[in-house]
C-alpha positions in Angstrom: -0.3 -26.1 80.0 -1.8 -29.6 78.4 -3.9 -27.4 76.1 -0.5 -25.1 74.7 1.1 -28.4 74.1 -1.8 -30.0 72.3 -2.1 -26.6 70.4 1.6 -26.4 69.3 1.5 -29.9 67.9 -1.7 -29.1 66.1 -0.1 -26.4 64.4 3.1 -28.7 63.7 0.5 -31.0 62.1 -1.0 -28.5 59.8 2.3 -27.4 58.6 3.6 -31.0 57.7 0.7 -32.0 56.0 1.2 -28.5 53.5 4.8 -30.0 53.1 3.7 -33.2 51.7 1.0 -31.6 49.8 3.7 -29.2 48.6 6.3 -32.1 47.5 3.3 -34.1 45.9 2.5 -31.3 43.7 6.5 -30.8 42.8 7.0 -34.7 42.3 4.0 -34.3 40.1 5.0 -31.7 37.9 8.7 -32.9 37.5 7.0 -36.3 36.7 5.0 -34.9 34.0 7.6 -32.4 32.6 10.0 -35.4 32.5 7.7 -37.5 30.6 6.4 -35.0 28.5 10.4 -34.1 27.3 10.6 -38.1 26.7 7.9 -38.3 24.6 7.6 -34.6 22.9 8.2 -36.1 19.4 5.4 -38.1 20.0 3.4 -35.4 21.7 4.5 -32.3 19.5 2.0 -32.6 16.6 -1.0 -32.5 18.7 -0.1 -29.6 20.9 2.3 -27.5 17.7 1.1 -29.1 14.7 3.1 -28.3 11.2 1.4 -25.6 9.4 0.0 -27.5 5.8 -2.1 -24.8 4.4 -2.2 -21.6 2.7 -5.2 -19.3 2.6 -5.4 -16.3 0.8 -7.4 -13.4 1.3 -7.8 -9.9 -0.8 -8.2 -9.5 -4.6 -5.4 -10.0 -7.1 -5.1 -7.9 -9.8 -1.1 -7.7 -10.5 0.3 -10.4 -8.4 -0.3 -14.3 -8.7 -0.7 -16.6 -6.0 2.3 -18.6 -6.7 4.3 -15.3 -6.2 2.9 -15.4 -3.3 3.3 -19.0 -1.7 6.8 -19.1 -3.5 7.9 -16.7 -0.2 5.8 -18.6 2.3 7.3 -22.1 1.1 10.1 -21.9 3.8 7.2 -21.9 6.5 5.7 -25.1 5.0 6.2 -27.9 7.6 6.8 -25.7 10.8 4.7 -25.5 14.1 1.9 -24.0 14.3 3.5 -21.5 17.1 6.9 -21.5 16.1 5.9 -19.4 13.1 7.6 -15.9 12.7 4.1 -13.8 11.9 6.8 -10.0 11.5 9.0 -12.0 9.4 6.5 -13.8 7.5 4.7 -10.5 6.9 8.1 -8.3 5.8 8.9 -10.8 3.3 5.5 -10.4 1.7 5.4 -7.0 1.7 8.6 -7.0 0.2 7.2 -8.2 -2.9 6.7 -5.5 -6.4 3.0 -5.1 -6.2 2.3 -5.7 -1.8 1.2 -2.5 -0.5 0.5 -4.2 2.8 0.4 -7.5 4.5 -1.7 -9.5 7.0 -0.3 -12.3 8.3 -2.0 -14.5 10.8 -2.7 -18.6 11.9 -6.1 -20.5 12.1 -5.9 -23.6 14.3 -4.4 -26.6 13.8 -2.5 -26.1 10.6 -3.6 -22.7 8.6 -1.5 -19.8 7.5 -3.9 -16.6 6.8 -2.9 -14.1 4.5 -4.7 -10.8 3.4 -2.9 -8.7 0.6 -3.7 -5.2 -0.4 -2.3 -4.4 -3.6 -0.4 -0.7 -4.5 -3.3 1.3 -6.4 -1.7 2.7 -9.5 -2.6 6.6 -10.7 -0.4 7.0 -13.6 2.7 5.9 -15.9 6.2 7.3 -14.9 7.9 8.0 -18.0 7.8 4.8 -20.4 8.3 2.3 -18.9 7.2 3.0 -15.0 4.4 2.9 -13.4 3.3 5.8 -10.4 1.1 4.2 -7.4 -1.3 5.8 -5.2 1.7 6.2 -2.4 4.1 7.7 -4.4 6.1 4.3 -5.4 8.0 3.6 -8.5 7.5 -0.1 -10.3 9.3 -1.0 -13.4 7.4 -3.0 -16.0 8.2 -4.3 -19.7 6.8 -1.5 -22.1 4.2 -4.1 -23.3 2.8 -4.6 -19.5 2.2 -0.4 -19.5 -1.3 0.5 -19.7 -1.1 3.8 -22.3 -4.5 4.9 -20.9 -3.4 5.9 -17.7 -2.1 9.5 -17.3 1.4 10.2 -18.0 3.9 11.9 -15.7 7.6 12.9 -16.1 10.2 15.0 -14.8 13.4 15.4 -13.5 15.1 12.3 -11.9 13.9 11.6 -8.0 10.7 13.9 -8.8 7.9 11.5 -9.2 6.5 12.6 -5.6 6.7 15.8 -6.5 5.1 15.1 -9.8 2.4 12.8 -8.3 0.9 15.7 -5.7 1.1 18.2 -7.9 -1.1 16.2 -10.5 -3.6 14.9 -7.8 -3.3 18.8 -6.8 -4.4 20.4 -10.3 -6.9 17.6 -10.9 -9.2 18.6 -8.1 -9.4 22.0 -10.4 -10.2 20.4 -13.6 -12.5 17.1 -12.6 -15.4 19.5 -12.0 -15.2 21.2 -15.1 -14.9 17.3 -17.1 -11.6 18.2 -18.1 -9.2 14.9 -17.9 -5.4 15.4 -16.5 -4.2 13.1 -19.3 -0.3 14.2 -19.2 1.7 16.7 -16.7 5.2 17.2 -17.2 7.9 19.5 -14.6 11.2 20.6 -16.5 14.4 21.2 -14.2 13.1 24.7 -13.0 9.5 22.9 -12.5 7.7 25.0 -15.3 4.6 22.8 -15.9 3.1 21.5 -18.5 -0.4 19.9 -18.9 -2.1 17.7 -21.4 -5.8 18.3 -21.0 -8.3 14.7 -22.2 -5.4 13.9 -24.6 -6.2 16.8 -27.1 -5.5 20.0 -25.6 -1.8 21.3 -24.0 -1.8 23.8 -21.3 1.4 25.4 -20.2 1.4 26.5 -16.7 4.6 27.8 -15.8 5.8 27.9 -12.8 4.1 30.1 -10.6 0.8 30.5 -9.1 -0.2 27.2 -10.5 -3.8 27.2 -9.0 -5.3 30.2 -9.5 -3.5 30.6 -13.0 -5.6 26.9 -14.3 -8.9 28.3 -12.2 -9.1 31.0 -14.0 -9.0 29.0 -17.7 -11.3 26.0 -16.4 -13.8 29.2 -15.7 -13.3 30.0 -18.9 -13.3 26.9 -20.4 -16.4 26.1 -18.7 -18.5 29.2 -20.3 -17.4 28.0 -23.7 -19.6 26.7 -26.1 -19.0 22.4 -26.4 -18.0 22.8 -30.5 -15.3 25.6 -29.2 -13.6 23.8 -26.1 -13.0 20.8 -28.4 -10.8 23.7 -30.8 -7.9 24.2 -28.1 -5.2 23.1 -28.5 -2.5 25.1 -26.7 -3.2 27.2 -23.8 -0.7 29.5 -22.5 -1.4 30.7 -18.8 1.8 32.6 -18.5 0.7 35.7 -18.7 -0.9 36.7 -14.7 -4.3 37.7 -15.3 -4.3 36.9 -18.9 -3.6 33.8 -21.6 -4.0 32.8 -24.8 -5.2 30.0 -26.7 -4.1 28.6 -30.3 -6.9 27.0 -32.2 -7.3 24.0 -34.3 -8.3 24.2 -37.8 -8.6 27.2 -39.9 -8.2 29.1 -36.7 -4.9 27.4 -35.5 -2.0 30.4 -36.3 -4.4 32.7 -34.8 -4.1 33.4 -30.8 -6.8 34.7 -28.7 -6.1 36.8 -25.7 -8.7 36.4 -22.5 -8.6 37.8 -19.1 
C-alpha cells in the first residue's frame, strides 16, 4: 500500500514539474513577444530592412533603365518582405517593350530584376512595329526601322499576317530569297515582295505548293535571270508567269 502511495505522488510530481516548465516557456514567449512589439521600430530594420537598391539584369535594346526604376520607385523605402514580388512583376511587364519579367530580392536591401525584351520580326503598316508574339507597338515614323520586312492587311489581322509570313518564309530562306514585304487584301489574296526587287502575287489558295513550285524554278535559273523578275503571278494552278525587267519587261513568260 506504502509503495502505491509513494507511486501516485511520484507521478503527481512529474506532472507539476511539466506545468511549471510549461508556464516558464509561455511567460517567456509572452515576455519576448511583448518586448519585441515595444521596441519593433527599433528592431524592424534589422530583421525587415527597407529595400535601397535596384539591380538590373538582361540586355536593353529598346527600353531604358529609368523606364524601368520609374515603376519600381513606389517600392523604394519598403521592407525587405513586405514587398509585393506579382505586383512588382505585372507592373513591369506592363511596360511597351517587357516581354517578360523576373522579379526577385537579395538580402538585406536588393531588388532583382531580369527583363526580356519583345523580339521584333517586322513593321506593321507605317508606323507599327510586329513582335515575335504577335504584339502590336506604336512608334514615331522616324523610330521605324525601313529594313525590317513590311506587313499589312486588314484591321485586327496582324496575327494572321505574321504566321502566314513566318509560314511562306521557311519556303523561300532555302532558296536565298528574302520575304521583304507580304500584304492580305480583305478576301486574303496575297501578295509578296521577294528581297525588295521582285513582286509575287499568290492568291489565295494553295499558298504553299503554289510558291514551291516558283522557288524550284527560281532556283534552276541562271543568277543574271533571277535578278530580271519582277512580277510573278502564281494564279494560275500548275502554271505562272513572270514579267521581266528591261527590254524584256511587256513580255510574260509562261512555266509549269
Amino acid at each position: 500500500m506504502k509503495r502505491a502511495v509513494n507511486a501516485a505522488e511520484a507521478r503527481r510530481g512529474v506532472i507539476l514539474v511539466r506545468m511549471l516548465a510549461l508556464l516558464i516557456v509561455a511567460t517567456s514567449a509572452a515576455s519576448a513577444a511583448l518586448l519585441t512589439w515595444r521596441h519593433w521600430n527599433d528592431l524592424e530594420p534589422r530583421f525587415n530592412p527597407p529595400l535601397t537598391r535596384v539591380e538590373l539584369e538582361g540586355e536593353l535594346r529598346h527600353l531604358s533603365t529609368n523606364e524601368i526604376r520609374s515603376v519600381l520607385e513606389p517600392y523604394a523605402g519598403k521592407g525587405f518582405f513586405d514587398l509585393d514580388l506579382d505586383r512588382a512583376r505585372a507592373q513591369v511587364e506592363s511596360l511597351k517593350w517587357v516581354e517578360a519579367a523576373a522579379i526577385g530580392r537579395r538580402w538585406p536591401d536588393t531588388l532583382t530584376v531580369r527583363i526580356t525584351e519583345e523580339t521584333v520580326i517586322a513593321r506593321w503598316g507605317e508606323n507599327q512595329l510586329i513582335t515575335q508574339r504577335g504584339n502590336v507597338i506604336s512608334l514615331d515614323f522616324t523610330e521605324i526601322d525601313r529594313s525590317l520586312p513590311r506587313l499589312s492587311g486588314p484591321p485586327d489581322s496582324h496575327f494572321e499576317v505574321m504566321r502566314q509570313y513566318q509560314r511562306l518564309n521557311q519556303i523561300l530562306y532555302p532558296a536565298g530569297l528574302r520575304l521583304s514585304g507580304l500584304s492580305a487584301s480583305p478576301r486574303r489574296s496575297w501578295r509578296l515582295q521577294l528581297n525588295g526587287v521582285t513582286e509575287v502575287v499568290l492568291g489565295s489558295e494553295d499558298l504553299v505548293n503554289r510558291l514551291q513550285r516558283y522557288v524550284d524554278f527560281y532556283r534552276r535559273q541562271p543568277e543574271h535571270e533571277r535578278l530580271l523578275h519582277e512580277v510573278a503571278d502564281l494564279r494560275y494552278g500548275s502554271q505562272f508567269s513572270i514579267r521581266l525587267r528591261e527590254a524584256d519587261s511587256s513580255a510574260e513568260l509562261a512555266r509549269r
